[in-house]
DOKOLVEX-735498 format. One record per residue: residue in one letter; x, y, z of N, C-alpha, C in turn. Coordinates in steps of 0.1 Angstrom, whole numbers, padded with zeros to 4 digits, always signed. Layout:
N
AXYZXYZXYZ/...
***
This chain:
334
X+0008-0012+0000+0000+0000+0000+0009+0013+0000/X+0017+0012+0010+0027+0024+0008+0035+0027-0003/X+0039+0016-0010+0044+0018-0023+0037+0024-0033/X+0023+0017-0035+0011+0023-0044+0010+0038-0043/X+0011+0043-0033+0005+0057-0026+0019+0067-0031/X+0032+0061-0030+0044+0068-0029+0039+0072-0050/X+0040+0057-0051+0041+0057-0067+0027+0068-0072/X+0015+0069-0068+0006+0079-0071+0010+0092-0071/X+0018+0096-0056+0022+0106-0051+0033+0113-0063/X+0042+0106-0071+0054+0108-0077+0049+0113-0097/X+0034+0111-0094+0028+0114-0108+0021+0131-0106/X+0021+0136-0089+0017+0148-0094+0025+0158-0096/X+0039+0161-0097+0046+0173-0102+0046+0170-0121/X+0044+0159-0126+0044+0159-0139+0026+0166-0144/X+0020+0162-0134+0006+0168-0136+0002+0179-0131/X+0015+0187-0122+0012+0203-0120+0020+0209-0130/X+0027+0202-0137+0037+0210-0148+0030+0210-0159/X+0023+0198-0161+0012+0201-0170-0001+0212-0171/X-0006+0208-0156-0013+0221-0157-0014+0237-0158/X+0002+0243-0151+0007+0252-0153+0010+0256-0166/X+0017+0246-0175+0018+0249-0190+0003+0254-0200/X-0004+0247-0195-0024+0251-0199-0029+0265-0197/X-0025+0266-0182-0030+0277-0177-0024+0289-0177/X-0010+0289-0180+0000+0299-0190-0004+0305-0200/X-0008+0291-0210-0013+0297-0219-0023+0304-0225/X-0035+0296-0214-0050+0300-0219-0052+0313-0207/X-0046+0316-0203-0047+0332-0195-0038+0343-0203/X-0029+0334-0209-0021+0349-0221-0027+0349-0232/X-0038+0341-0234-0045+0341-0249-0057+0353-0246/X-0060+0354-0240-0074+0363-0237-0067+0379-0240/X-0071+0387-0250-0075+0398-0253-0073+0412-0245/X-0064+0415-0235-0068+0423-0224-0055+0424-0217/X-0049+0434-0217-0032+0441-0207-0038+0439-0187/X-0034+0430-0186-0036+0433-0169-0026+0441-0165/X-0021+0448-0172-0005+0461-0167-0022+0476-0165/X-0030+0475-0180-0041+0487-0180-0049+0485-0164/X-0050+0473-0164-0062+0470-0154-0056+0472-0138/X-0041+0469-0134-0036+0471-0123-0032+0489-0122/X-0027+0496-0134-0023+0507-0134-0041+0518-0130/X-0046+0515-0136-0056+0522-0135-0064+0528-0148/X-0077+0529-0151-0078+0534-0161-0076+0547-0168/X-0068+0559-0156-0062+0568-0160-0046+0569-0162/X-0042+0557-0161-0028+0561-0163-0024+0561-0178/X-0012+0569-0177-0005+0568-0188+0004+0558-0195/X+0012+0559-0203+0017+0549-0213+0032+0546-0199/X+0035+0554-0192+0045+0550-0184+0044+0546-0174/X+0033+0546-0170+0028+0542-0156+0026+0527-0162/X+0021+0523-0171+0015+0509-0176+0029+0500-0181/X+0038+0506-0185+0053+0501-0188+0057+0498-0171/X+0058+0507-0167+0060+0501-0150+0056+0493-0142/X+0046+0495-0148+0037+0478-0140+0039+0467-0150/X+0041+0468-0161+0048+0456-0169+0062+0449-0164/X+0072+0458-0159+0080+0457-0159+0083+0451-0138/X+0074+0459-0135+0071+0452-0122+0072+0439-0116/X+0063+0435-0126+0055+0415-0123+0064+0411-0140/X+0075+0418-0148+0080+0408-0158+0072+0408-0168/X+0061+0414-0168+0056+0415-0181+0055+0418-0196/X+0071+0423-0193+0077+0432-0205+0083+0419-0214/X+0086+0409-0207+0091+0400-0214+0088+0390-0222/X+0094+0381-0232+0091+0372-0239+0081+0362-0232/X+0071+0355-0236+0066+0348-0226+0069+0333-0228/X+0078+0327-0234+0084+0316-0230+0098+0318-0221/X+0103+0329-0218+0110+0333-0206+0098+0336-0194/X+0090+0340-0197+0083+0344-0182+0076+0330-0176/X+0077+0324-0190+0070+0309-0178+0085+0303-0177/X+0096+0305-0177+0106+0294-0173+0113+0301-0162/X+0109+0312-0159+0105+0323-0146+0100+0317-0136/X+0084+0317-0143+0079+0309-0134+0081+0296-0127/X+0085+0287-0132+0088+0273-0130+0097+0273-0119/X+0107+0280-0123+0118+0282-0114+0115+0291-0100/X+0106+0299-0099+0101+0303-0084+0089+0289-0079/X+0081+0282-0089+0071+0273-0080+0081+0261-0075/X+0094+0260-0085+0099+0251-0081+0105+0249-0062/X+0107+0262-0061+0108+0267-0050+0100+0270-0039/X+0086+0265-0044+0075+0271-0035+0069+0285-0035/X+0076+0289-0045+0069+0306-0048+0058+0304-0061/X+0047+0310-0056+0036+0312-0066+0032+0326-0070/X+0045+0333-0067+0043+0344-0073+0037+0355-0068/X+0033+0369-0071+0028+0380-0062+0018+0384-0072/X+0005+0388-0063-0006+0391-0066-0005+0399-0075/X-0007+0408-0087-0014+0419-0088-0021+0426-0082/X-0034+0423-0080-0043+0426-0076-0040+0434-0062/X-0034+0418-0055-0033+0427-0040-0019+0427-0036/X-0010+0427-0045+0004+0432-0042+0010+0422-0030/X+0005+0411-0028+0011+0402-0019+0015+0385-0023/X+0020+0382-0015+0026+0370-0021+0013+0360-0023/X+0012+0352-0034+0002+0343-0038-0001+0335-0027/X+0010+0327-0025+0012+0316-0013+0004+0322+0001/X+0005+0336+0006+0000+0341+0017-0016+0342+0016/X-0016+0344+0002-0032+0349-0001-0041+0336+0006/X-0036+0322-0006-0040+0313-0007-0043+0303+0008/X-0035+0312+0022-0037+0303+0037-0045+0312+0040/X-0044+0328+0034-0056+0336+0038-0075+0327+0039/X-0074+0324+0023-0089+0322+0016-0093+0309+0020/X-0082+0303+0019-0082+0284+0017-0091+0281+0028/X-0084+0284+0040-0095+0279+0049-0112+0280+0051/X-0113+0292+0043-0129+0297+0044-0137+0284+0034/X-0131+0281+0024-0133+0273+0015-0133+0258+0015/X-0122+0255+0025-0126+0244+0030-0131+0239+0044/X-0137+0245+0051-0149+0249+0061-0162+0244+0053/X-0161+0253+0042-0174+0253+0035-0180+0241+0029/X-0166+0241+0022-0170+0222+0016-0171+0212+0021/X-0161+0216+0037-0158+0197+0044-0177+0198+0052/X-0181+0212+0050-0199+0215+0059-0205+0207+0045/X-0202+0211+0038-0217+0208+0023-0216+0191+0017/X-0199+0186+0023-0197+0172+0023-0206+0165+0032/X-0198+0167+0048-0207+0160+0053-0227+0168+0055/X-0226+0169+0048-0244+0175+0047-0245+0164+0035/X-0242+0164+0023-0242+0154+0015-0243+0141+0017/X-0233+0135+0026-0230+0121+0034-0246+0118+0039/X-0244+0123+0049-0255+0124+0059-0268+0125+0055/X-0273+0135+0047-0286+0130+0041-0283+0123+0030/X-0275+0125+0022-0277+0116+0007-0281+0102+0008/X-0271+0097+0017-0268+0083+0023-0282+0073+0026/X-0290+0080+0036-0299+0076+0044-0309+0080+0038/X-0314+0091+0027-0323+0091+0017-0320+0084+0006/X-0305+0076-0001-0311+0066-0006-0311+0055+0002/X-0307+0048+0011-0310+0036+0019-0328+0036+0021/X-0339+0049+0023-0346+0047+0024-0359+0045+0014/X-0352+0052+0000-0357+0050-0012-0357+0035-0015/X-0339+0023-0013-0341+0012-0019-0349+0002-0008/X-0348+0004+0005-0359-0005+0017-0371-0002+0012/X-0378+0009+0010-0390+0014+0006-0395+0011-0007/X-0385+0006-0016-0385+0006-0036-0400+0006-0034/X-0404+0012-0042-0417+0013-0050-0433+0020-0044/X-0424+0022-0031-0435+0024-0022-0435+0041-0019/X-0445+0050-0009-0442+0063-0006-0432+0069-0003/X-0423+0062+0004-0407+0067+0005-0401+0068-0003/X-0399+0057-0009-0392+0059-0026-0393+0068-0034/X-0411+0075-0035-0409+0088-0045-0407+0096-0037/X-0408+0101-0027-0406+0112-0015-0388+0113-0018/X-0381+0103-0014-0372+0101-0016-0361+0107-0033/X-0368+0100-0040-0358+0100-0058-0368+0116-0058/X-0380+0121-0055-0385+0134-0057-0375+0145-0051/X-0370+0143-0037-0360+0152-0033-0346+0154-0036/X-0346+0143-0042-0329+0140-0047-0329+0146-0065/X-0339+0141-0066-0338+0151-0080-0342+0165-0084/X-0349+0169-0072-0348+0185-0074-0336+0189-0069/X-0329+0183-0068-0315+0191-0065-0304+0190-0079/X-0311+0181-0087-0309+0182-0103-0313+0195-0109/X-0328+0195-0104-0329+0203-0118-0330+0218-0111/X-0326+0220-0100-0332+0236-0098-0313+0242-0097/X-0307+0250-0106-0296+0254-0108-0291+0260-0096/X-0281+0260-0089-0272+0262-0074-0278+0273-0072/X-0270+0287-0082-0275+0305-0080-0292+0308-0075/X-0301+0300-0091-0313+0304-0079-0314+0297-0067/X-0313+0285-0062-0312+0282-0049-0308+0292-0036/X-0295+0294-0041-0291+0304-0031-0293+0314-0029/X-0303+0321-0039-0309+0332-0043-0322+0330-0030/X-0330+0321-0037-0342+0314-0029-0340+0315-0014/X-0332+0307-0007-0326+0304+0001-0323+0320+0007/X-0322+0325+0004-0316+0341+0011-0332+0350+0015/X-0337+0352-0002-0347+0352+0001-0361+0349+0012/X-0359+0334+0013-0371+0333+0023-0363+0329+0039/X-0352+0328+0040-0351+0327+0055-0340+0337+0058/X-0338+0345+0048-0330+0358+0056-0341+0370+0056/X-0344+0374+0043-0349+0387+0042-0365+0388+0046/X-0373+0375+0043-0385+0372+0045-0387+0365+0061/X-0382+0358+0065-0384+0349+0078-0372+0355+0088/X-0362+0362+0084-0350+0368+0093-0349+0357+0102/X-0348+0346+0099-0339+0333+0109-0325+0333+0105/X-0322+0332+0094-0305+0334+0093-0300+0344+0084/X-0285+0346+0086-0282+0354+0081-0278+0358+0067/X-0278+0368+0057-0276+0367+0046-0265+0360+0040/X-0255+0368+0049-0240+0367+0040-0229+0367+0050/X-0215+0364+0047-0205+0360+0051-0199+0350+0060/X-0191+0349+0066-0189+0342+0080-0190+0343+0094/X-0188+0359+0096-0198+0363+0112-0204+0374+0112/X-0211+0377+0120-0218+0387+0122-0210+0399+0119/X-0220+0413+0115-0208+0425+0117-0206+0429+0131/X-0193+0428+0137-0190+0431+0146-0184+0423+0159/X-0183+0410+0152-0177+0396+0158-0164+0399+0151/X-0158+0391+0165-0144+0389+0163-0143+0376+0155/X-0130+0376+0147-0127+0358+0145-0123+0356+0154/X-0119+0341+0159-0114+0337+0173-0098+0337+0165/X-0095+0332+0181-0080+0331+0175-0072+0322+0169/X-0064+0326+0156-0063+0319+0145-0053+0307+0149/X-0057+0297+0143-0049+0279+0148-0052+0273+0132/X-0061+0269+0131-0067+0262+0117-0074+0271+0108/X-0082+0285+0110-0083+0290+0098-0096+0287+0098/X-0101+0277+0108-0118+0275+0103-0123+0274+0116/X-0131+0286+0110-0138+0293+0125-0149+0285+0136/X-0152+0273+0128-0160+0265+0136-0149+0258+0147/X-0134+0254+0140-0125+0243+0149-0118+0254+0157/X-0116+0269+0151-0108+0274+0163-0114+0281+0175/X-0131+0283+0171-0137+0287+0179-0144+0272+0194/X-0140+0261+0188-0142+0250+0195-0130+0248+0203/X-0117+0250+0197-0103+0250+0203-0101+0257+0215/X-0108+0269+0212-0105+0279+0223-0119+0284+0232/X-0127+0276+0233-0138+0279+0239-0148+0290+0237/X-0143+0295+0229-0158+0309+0223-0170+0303+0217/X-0177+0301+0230-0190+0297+0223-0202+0307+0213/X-0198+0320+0220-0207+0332+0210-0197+0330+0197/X-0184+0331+0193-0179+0331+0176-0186+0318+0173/X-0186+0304+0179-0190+0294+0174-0204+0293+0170/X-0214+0299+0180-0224+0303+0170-0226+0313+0158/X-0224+0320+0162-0223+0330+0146-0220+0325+0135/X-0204+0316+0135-0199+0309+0128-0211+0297+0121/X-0215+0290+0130-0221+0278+0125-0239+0288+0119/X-0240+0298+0123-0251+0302+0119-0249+0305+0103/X-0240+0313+0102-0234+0316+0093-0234+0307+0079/X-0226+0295+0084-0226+0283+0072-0241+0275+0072/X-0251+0276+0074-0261+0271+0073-0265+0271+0058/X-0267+0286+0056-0274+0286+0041-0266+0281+0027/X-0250+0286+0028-0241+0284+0020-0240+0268+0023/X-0238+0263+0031-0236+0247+0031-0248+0237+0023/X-0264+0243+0028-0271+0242+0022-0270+0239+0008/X-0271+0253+0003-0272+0259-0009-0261+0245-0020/X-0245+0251-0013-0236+0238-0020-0237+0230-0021/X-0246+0221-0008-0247+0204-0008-0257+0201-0022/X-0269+0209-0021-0277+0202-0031-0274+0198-0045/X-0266+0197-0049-0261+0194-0062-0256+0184-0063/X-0251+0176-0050-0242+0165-0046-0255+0156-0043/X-0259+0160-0037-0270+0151-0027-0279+0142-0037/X-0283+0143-0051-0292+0138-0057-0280+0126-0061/X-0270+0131-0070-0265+0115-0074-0256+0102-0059/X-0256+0111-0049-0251+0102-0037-0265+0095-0037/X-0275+0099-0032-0287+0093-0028-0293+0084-0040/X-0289+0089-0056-0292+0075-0065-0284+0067-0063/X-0273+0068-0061-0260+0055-0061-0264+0045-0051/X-0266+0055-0038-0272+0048-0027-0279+0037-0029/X-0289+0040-0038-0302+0035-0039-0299+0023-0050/X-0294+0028-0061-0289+0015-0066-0281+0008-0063/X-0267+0005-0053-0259-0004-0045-0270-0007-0038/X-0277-0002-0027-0287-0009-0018-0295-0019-0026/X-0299-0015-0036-0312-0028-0042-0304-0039-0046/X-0290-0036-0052-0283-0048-0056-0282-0058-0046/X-0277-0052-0036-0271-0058-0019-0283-0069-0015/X-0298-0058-0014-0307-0060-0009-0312-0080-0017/X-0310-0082-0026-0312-0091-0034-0300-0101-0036/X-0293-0103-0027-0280-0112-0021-0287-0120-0010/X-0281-0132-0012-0284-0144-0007-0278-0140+0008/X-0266-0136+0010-0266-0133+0026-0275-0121+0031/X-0283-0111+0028-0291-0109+0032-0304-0112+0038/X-0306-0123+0028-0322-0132+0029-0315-0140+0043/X-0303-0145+0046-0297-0154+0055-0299-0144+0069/X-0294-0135+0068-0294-0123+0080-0308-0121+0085/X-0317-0121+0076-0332-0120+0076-0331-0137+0088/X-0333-0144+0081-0333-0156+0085-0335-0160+0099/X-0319-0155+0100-0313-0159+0115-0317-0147+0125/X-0329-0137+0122-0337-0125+0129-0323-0120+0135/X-0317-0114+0128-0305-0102+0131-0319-0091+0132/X-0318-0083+0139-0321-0071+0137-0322-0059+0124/X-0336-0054+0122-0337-0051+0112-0324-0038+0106/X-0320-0029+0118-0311-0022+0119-0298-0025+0113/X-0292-0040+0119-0287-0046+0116-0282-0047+0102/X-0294-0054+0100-0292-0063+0082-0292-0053+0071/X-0296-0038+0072-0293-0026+0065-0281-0023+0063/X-0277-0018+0077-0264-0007+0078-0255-0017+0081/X-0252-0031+0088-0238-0037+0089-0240-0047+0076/X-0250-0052+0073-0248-0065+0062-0253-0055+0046/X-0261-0049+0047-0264-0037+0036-0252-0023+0031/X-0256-0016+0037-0248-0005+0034-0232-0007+0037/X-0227-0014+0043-0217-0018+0044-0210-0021+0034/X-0217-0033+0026-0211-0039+0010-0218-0032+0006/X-0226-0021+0005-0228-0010-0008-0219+0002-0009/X-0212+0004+0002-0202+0015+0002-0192+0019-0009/X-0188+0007-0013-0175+0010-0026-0179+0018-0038/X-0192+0018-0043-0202+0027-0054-0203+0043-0045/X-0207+0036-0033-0214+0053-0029-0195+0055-0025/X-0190+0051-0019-0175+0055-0019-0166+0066-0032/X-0173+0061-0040-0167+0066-0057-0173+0078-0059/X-0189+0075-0058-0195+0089-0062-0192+0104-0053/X-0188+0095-0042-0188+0110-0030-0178+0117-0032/X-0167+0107-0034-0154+0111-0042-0149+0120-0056/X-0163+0116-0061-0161+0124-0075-0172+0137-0069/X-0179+0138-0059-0187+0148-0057-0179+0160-0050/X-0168+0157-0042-0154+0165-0037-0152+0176-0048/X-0147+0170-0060-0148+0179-0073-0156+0184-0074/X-0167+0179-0074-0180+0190-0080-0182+0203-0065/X-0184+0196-0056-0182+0207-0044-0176+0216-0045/X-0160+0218-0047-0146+0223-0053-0150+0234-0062/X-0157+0232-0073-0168+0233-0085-0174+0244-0079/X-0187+0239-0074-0196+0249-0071-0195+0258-0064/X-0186+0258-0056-0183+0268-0043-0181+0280-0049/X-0172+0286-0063-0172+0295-0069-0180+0303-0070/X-0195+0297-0075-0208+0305-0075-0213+0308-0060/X-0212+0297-0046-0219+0298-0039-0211+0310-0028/X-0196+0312-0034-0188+0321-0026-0194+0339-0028/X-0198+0333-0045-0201+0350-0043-0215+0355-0045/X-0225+0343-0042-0241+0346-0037-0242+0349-0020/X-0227+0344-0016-0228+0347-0003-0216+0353+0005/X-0211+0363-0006-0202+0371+0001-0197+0362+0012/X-0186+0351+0005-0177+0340+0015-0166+0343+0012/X-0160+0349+0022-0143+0350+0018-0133+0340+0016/X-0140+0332+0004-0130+0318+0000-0123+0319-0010/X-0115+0310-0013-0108+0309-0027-0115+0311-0041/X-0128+0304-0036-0138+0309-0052-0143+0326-0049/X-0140+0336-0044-0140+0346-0042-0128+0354-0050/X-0120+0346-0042-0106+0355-0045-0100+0348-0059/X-0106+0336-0064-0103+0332-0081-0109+0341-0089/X-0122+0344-0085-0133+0355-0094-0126+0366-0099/X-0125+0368-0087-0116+0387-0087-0103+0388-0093/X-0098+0375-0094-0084+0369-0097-0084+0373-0113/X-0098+0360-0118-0098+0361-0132-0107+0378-0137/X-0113+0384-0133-0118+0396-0137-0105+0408-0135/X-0098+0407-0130-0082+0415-0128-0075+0410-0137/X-0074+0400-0141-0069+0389-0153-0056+0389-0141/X-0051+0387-0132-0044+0384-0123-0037+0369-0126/X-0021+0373-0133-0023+0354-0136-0014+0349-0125/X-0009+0353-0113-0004+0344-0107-0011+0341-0096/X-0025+0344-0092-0033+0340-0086-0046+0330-0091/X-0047+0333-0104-0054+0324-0112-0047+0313-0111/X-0034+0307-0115-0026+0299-0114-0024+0290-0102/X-0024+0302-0086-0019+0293-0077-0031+0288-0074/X-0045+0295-0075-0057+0291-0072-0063+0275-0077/X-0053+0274-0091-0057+0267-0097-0049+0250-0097/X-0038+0258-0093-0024+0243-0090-0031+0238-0073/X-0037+0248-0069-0041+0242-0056-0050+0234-0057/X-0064+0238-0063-0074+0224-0063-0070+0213-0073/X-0054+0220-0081-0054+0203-0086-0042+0194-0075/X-0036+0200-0068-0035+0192-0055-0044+0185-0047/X-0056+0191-0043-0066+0192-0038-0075+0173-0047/X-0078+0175-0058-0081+0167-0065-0076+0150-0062/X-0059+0152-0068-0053+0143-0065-0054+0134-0051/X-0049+0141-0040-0051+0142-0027-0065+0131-0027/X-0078+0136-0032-0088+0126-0025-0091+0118-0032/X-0090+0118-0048-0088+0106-0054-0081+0089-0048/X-0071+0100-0043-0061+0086-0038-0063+0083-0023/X-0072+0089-0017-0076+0086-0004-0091+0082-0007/X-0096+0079-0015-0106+0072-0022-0095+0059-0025/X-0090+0055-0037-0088+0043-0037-0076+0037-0024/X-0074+0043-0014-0071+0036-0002-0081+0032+0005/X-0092+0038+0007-0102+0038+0014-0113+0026+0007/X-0109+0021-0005-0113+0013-0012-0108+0001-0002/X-0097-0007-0003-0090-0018+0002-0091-0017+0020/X-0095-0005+0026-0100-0006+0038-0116-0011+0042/X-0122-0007+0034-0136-0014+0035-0137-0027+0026/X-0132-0030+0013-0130-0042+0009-0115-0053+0011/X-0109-0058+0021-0102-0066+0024-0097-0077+0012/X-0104-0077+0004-0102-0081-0010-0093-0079-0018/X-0095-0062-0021-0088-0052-0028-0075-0046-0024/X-0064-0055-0031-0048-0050-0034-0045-0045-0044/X-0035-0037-0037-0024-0028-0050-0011-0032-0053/
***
């Protein structure tokens, strides 16, 4: 196993060099001087040469990416435009808001997806079933934005139970900084008033993100469960009166895991994905915030590090997916 994992591990600097080479390109192809857009739109022809010359812009661009290579090689991603700071700083700035967000809209996903389809395949055909495939599929077809639109609408501005937008209240402190995510440092350090604000906070955005995930977890569910459900050692477990609890969740969902295991895994990415839109219906100071503003500045070394990071990010759960494969199947070697 540790070999497999080392040898995975050893394929992503050829797949961040690859991606850097993409994202080089396809941000110098677009139409538009980010020297105009950082200088201002009153400056002059020398002001705009100075900010070329600033961030290297004046130069050939098969020298400015072997520039580049040579600072990531080192751990440098380079300095913002935008905000005149080192990329790498930016990115422990935002990161954390972002993944707060997702590891909430994940397990919100898990949690209901799981147990709404377990209840659709015990139920097949019956009132649970459509109650069930009915909720999991409106989260197909009703698009994230209006959601989170909706969602603001009737329980912030209409019902004032939660709050519109950001992370805390105006006028809350962050607690004090450890992890970056205001739920764990406000738990770390005992502030129970940040921890609520905080957790009030991620309600609607967690929401809003999970549903896009929730419908294909809950079908997969539903189809590993009916397969399971129709195995000979189930009818046996029935048999020998195990408990109905039981014969679900340790002899059922148990051996249905490795499907719903895959899909949750590829839902990571889509999460990753959506958070973009859900960052800036909700004024969340995440990474899909600070990529937005990234790409509308045409900012390319935050576009870049923004972007070498979720393909870290990517890699990373992929392969703690197929570990997590051969931990619940005993079968399955590498």
């Amino acid at each position: 196993m540790a070999r497999y994992i080392v040898r995975r591990l050893a394929l992503l600097p050829p797949l961040l060099l690859g991606v850097s080479f993409l994202l080089f390109l396809l941000t110098h192809l677009v139409p538009a001087d980010p020297a105009k857009l950082v200088a201002g739109e009153h400056a002059g022809p020398e002001q705009i040469a100075a900010v070329r010359r600033a961030f290297g812009l004046d130069r050939p661009l098969p020298q400015q990416y072997l520039i580049y290579l040579a600072h990531l090689a080192r751990g440098d991603l380079g300095t913002s435009m935008r905000t005149n700071s080192s990329v790498l700083d930016d990115l422990r700035t935002y990161f954390p808001a972002t993944l707060e967000l997702t590891a909430a809209a994940m397990l919100a996903t898990v949690l209901l997806g799981v147990p709404l389809g377990m209840v659709a395949a015990i139920g097949r055909g019956g009132l649970s079933d459509l109650v069930a495939q009915f909720a999991s599929l409106s989260g197909l077809s009703l698009p994230i934005f209006v959601f989170g639109i909706l969602t603001q609408l009737v329980f912030s501005r209409w019902l004032g139970w939660l709050p519109l937008a950001g992370r805390l209240a105006t006028g809350d402190s962050p607690p004090a900084h450890i992890t970056g995510l205001y739920v764990v440092d406000s738990l770390l350090t005992g502030n129970l008033a940040t921890l609520t604000s905080a957790l009030v906070h991620l309600v609607l955005p967690t929401v809003t993100l999970a549903l896009a995930s929730l419908a294909p977890t809950a079908r997969m569910t539903r189809s590993a469960m009916l397969e399971i459900l129709s195995h000979d050692y189930m009818r046996t477990a029935w048999a020998k009166g195990v408990a109905p609890v039981h014969v679900y969740v340790r002899h059922g969902l148990r051996n249905a895991l490795i499907p719903v295991l895959t899909i949750v895994g590829l839902q990571v990415s889509a999460l990753l994905g959506g958070v973009f839109i859900v960052e800036l219906i909700f004024a969340w100071p995440g990474l899909g915030l600070y990529s937005v503003e990234g790409i509308v500045s045409l900012d390319y070394s935050a576009i870049m590090g923004s972007a070498l990071l979720l393909t870290v990010i990517y890699v990373i759960v992929n392969l703690a997916v197929d570990v997590l494969y051969a931990v619940l199947d005993p079968r399955i070697r590498y």
